[in-house]
matplotlib code that plots the C-alpha trace (Angstrom):
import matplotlib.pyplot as plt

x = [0.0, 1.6, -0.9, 0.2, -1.4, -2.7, -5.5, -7.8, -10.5, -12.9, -16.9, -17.9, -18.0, -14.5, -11.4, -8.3, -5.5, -6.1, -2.8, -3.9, -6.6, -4.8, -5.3, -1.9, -2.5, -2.9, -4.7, -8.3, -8.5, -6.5, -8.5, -11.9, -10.1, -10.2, -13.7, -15.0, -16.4, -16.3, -12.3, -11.8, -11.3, -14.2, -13.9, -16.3, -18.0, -15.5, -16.9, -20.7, -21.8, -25.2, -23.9, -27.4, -28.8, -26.5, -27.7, -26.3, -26.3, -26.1, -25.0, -25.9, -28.2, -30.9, -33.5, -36.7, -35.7, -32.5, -33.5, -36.0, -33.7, -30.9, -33.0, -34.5, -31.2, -27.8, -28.4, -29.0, -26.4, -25.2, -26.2, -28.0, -30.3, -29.2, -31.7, -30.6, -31.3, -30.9, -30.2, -32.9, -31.4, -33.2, -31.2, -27.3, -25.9, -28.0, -25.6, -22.8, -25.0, -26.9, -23.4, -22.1, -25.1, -25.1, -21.3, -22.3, -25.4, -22.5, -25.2, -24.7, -26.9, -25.4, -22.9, -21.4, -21.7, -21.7, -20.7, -18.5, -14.6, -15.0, -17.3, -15.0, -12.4, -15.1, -15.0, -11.6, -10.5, -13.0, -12.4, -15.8, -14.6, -12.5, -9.7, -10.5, -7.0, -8.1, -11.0, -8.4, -6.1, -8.9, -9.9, -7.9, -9.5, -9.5, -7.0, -4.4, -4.5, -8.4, -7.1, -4.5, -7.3, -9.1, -5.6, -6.4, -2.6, -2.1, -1.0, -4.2, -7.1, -10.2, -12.0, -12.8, -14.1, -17.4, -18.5, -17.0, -18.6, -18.3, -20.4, -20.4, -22.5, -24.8, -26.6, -29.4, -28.1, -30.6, -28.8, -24.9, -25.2, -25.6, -22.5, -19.6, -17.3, -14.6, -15.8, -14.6, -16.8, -14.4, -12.3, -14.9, -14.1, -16.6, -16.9, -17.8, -20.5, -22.1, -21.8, -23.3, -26.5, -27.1, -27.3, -30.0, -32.0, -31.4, -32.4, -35.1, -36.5, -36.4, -33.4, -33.1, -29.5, -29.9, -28.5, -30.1, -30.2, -33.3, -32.4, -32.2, -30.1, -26.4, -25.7, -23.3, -21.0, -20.7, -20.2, -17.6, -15.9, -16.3, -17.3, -15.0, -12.0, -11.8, -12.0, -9.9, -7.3, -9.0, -11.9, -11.5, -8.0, -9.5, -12.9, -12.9, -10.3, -10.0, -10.6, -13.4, -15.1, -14.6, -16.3, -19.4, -19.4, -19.3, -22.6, -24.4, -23.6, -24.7, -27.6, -29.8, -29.9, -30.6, -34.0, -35.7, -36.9, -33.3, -34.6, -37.0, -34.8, -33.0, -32.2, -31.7, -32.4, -35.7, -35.8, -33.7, -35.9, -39.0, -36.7, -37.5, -33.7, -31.1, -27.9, -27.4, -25.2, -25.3, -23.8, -24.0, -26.2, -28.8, -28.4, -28.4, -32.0, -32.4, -29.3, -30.7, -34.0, -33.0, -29.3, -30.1, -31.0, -28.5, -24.8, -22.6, -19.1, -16.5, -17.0, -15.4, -12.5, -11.5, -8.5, -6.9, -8.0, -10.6, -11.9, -13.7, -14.6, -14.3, -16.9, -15.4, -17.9, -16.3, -17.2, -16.4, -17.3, -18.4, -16.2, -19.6, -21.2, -23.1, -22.0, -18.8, -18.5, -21.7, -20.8, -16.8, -19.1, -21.2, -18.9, -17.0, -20.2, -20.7, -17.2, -18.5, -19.2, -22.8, -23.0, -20.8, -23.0, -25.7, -24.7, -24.0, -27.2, -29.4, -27.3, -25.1, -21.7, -19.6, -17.7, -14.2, -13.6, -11.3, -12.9, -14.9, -18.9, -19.9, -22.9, -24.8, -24.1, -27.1, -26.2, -26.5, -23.8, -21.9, -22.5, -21.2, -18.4, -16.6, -16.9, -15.6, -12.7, -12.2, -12.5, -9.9, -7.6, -7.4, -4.4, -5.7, -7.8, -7.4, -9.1, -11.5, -12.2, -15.3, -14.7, -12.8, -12.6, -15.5, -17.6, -21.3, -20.6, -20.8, -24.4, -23.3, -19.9, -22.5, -24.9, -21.9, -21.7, -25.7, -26.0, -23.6, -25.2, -28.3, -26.9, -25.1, -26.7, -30.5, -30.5, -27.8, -25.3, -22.0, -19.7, -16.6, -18.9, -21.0, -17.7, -15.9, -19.0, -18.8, -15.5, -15.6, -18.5, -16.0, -13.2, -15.4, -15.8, -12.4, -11.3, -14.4, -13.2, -9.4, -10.1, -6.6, -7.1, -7.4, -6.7, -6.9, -5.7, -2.2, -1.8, -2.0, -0.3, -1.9, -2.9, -6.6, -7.6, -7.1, -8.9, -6.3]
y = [0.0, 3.2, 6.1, 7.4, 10.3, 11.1, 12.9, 10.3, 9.3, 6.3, 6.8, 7.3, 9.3, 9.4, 10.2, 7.6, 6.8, 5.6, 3.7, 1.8, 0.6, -1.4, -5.4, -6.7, -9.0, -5.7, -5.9, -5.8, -5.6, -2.5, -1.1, -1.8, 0.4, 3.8, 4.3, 8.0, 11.4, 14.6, 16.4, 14.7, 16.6, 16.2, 14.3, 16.3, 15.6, 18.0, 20.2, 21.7, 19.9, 17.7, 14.2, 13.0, 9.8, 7.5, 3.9, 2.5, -1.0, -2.5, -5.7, -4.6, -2.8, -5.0, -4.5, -2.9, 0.0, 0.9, 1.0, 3.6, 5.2, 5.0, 6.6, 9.6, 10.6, 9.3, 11.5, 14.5, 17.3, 15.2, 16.9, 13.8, 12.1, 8.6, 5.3, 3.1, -0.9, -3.4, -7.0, -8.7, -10.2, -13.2, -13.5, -12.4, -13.9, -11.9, -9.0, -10.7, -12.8, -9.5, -7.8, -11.1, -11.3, -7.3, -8.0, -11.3, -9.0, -6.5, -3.8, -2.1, -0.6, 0.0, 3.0, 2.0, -1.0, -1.5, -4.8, -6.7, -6.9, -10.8, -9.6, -7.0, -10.0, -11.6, -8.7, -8.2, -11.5, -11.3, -7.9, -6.8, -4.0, -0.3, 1.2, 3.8, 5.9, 9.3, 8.6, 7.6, 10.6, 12.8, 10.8, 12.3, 11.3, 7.3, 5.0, 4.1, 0.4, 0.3, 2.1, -0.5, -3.1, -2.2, -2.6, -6.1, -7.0, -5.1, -1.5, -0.5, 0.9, -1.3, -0.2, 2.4, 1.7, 2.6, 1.0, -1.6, -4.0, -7.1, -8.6, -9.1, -11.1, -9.4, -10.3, -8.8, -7.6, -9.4, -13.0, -11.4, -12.9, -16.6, -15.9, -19.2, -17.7, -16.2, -15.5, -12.1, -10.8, -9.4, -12.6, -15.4, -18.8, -20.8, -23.1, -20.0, -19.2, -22.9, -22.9, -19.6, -20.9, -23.9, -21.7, -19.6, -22.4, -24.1, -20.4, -19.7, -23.0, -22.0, -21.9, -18.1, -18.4, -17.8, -17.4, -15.6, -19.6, -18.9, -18.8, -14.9, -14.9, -15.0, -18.1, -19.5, -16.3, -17.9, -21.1, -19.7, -16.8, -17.5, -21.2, -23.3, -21.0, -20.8, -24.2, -25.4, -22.5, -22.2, -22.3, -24.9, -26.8, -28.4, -28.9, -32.3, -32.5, -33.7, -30.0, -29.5, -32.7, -31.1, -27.7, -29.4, -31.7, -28.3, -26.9, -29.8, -29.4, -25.7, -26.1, -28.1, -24.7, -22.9, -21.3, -23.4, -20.1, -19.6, -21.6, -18.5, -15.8, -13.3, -10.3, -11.0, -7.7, -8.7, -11.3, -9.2, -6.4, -9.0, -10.7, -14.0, -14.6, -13.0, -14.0, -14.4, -12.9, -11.5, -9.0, -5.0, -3.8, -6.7, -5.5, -1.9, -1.3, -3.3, -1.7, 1.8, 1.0, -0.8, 0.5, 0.1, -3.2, -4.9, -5.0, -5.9, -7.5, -9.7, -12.8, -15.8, -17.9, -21.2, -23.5, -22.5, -18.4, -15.9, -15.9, -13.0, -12.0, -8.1, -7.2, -4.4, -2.6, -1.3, 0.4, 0.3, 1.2, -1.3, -1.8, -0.9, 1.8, 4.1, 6.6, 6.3, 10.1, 10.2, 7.4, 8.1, 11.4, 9.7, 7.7, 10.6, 11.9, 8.9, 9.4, 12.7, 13.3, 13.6, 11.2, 8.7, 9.4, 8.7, 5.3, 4.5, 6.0, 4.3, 0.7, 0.9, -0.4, 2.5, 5.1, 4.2, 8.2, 8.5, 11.3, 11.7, 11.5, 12.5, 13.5, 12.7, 9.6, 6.9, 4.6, 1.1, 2.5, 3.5, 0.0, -1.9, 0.6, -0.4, -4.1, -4.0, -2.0, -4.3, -7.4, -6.3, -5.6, -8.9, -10.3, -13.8, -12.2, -13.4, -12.2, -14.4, -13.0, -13.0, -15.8, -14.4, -15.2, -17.8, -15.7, -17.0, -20.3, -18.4, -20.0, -23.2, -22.4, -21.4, -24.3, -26.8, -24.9, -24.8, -28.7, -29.5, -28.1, -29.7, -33.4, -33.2, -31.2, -31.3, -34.6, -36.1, -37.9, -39.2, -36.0, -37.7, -39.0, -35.7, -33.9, -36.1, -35.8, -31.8, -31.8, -33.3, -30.8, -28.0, -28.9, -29.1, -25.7, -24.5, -26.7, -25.4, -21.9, -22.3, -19.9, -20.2, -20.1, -16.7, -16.0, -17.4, -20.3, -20.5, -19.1, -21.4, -19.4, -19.4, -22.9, -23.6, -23.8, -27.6, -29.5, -31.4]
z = [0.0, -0.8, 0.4, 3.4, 3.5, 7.4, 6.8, 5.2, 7.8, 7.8, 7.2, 10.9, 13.6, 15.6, 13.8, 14.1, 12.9, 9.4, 9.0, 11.9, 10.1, 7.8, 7.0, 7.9, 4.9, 2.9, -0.2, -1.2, 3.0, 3.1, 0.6, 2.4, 5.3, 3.7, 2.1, 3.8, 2.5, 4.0, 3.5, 0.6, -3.3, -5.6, -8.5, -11.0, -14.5, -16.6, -18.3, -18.0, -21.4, -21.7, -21.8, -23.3, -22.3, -20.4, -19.8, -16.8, -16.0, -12.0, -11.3, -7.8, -5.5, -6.8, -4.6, -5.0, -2.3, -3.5, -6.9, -5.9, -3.8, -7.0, -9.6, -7.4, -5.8, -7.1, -10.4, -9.2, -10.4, -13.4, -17.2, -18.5, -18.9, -17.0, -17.8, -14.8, -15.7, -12.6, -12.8, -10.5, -7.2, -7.9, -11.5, -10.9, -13.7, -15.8, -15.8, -17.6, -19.9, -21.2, -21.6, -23.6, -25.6, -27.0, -27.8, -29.7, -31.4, -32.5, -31.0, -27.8, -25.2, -22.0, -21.6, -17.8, -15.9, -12.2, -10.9, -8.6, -9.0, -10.3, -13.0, -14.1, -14.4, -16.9, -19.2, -19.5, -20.2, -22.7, -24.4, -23.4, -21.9, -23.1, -20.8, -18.9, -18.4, -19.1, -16.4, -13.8, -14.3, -14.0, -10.6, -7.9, -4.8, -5.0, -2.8, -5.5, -4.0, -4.9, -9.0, -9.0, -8.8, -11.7, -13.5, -13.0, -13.2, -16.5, -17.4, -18.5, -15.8, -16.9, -14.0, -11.0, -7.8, -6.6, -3.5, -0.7, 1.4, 3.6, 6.1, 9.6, 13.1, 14.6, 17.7, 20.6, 23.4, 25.5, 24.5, 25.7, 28.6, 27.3, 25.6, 26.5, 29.6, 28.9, 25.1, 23.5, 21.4, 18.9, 19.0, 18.6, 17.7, 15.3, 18.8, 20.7, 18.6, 18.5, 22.4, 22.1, 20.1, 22.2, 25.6, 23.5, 23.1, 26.3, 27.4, 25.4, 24.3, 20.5, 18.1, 17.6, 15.5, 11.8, 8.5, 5.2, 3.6, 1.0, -2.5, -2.8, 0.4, 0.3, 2.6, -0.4, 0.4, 4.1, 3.2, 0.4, 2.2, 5.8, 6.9, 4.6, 4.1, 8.1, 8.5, 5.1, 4.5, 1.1, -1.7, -4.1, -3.1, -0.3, -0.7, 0.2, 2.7, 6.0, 7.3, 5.1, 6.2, 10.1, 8.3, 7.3, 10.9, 12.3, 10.5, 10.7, 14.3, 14.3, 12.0, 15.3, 16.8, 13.6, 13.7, 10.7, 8.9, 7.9, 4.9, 3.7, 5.2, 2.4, 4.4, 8.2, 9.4, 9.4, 11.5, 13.7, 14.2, 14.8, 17.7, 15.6, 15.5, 18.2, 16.5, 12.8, 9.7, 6.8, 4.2, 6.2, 3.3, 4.3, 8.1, 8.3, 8.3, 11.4, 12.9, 12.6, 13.7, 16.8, 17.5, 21.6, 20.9, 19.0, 18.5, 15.3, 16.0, 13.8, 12.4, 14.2, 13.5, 12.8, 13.2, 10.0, 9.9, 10.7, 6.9, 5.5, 2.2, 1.0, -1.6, -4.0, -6.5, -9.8, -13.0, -16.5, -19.6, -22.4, -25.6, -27.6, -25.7, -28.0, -25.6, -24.1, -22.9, -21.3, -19.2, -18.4, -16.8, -15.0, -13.5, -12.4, -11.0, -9.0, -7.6, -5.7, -2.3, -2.6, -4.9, -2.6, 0.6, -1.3, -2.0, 1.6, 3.0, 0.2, 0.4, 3.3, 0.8, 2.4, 0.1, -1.9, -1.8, 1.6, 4.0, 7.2, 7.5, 11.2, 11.9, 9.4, 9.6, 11.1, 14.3, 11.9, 10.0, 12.5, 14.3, 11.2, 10.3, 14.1, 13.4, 10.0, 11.6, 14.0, 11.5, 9.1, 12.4, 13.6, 13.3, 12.5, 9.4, 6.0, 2.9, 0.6, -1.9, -4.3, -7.4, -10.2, -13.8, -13.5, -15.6, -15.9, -14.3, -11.2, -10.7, -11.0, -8.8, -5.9, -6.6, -5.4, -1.9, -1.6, -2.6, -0.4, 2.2, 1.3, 0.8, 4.5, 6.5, 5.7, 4.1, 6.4, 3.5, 3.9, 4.0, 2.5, -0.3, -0.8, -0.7, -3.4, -5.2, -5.8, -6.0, -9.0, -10.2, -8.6, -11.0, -14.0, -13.6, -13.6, -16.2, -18.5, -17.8, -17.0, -14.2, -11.8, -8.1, -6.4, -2.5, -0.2, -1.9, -3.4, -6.9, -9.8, -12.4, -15.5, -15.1, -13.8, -9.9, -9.0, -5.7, -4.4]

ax = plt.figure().add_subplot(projection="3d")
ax.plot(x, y, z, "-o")
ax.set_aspect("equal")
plt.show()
């Protein structure tokens, strides 16, 4: 990381020391570190020109709320007209399939795309999308680790930053108490938090621990970027290893003190705000609400560890332009407007993914985010963190690289298979996928070169 500039300050309320922020294991970590917004430089839409209508296309913010919120607020001040399309949450590989097939129609559509760091991968590898270096010299007010990302380990910038996220536990403060002795809340162990559960219920009488496991919740991300990388050191190298056998012993473990409408839970800040469940996780965006409604009520902290790491996985928003945009200019400015202040406090009032542009919000900003902001802080600290990242290069077998962590969880812990056999089983689905796509492994498991991601 080389910004060392002091004077950077994270997106909540108390000023610190931003250098002491920092992931030890640097990276996409450190980058998550320094999102904020007041202090900083703008980053402006040149010159005072009509950029005509700009079709932007998000691979995120999905749902129906912060599509509202989106079109009536994240414009404002840009000359344009912007036409915002969002892939349905319910449908995420739609937003590289629809980019794939306007390409393959030799027609495009969509001047600038939203979407994760993997999918950005996707496009690039498949000349799908334009550098953007004039963009990024004009953009003075990003982290250069976060620029250096969109490089995507060429010269070229492909593209910006525009929103960070992760997720966290969260639990009501009316269950602290049943927490194991001697338990640190910061500091948990994957143990810890299954003692924890099974006081609740021997508490309460019901299993109040859950987990967003319906189809349009993101369970996959903790059995991919928390669960199994804890437990295994990895993703896909040892997916059916001794360690990840003990992984999936653990959940089954867990999953008797589960609250059984994890099954038809997507966001779990509503089951937190009803007090149907009093511990659970999720991604921050999917817990903010309940976090601001009930900040007397309920505490965020770090997720736990396991015996190989305390695994969590960094969610980085980008944006780029498409090779065939009918108009390019119109949306190199708007993503220049979206790399404002206003424009970035809009995103993490409307979504709660907190800014990329480094600065201070204080007062303005609400108790859930503040909540959320301290355990992220204090997640990336730990010295026992290690990043997983999102999957990259996979392109549109993302659906089926998902489908192998949620049918694995179905075959052993809901329909109680063999877990050497169901793990041996997916494996072998597992490695289809990188041999299809010749995807190499990404972090944390150990590079691959240029060769694809193996399971051992």
């Amino acid at each position: 990381m080389n910004d060392r500039s002091d004077h950077h300050l994270l997106p909540w309320e108390e000023p610190v020391d931003r250098r002491e922020l920092l992931i030890r294991a640097g990276g996409l970590g450190a980058a998550l570190a320094l999102g904020g917004l007041a202090g900083a430089s703008r980053a402006t839409a040149g010159s005072a020109q009509n950029f005509g209508k700009v079709t932007a296309y998000f691979g995120q913010f999905g749902a129906i709320s912060e599509q509202e919120g989106i079109r009536r607020f994240l414009f404002r001040g840009f000359r344009g007209d912007v036409d915002s399309v969002f892939v349905p949450i319910t449908n995420p590989t739609l937003f590289v399939d629809r980019v794939r097939a306007e390409a393959k129609a030799g027609k495009g559509n969509i001047d600038l795309l939203i979407g994760l760091h993997g999918d950005m991968v996707t496009f690039q590898n498949e000349n799908l999308i334009r550098g953007i270096n004039d963009v990024a010299r004009q953009v003075k007010n990003l982290p250069p680790a976060l620029v250096n990302l969109g490089k995507l380990n060429t010269k070229t910038n492909w593209y910006l930053p525009q929103a960070q996220a992760t997720y966290v536990m969260v639990a009501n403060r009316s269950v602290l108490k049943y927490m194991p002795k001697g338990a640190n809340i910061d500091a948990l162990t994957y143990g810890q938090v299954f003692g924890w559960a099974k006081a609740i219920r021997k508490a309460t009488g019901q299993n109040r621990f859950g987990l967003p496991a319906s189809d349009t919740g993101l369970f996959h991300r903790f059995l991919q970027g928390f669960l199994v990388p804890s437990f295994t050191g990895g993703f896909v190298t040892g997916y059916r290893s001794k360690e990840a056998v003990r992984a999936w012993t653990y959940l089954k473990q867990l999953w008797q003190y589960t609250h059984p409408q994890s099954l038809s839970y997507a966001f779990m800040e509503t089951p937190l705000l009803s007090g149907e469940v009093l511990l659970g996780w999720d991604h921050v965006a999917r817990l903010k609400a309940a976090l601001d409604q009930r900040p007397d009520d309920l505490v965020a902290f770090p997720v736990p560890k396991g015996p190989k790491a305390r695994a969590y996985m960094p969610v980085i928003v980008g944006m780029a332009i498409p090779r065939n945009a009918p108009n390019p200019a119109g949306g190199k400015a708007l993503m220049q407007h979206m790399l404002r202040i206003a424009a970035q406090a809009q995103i993490l009032s409307l979504t709660g993914f907190f800014p990329v542009v480094p600065g201070r919000l204080s007062k303005q900003i609400s108790p859930g985010l503040r909540a959320e902001a301290t355990a992220v802080r204090k997640q990336q600290k730990a010295k026992d963190a290690v990043q997983a990242l999102l999957p990259i290069g996979i392109g549109a077998e993302g659906g089926n690289f998902n489908k192998v962590y949620r049918d694995t969880f179905t075959k052993i812990v809901r329909n109680g298979e063999n877990i050497q056999t169901v793990l041996n089983e997916q494996a072998a689905i597992l490695q289809e996928i990188f041999t299809k796509t010749g995807a190499p492994c990404w972090a944390p498991d150990p590079p691959s070169g240029k060769n694809p991601c193996r399971v051992r």
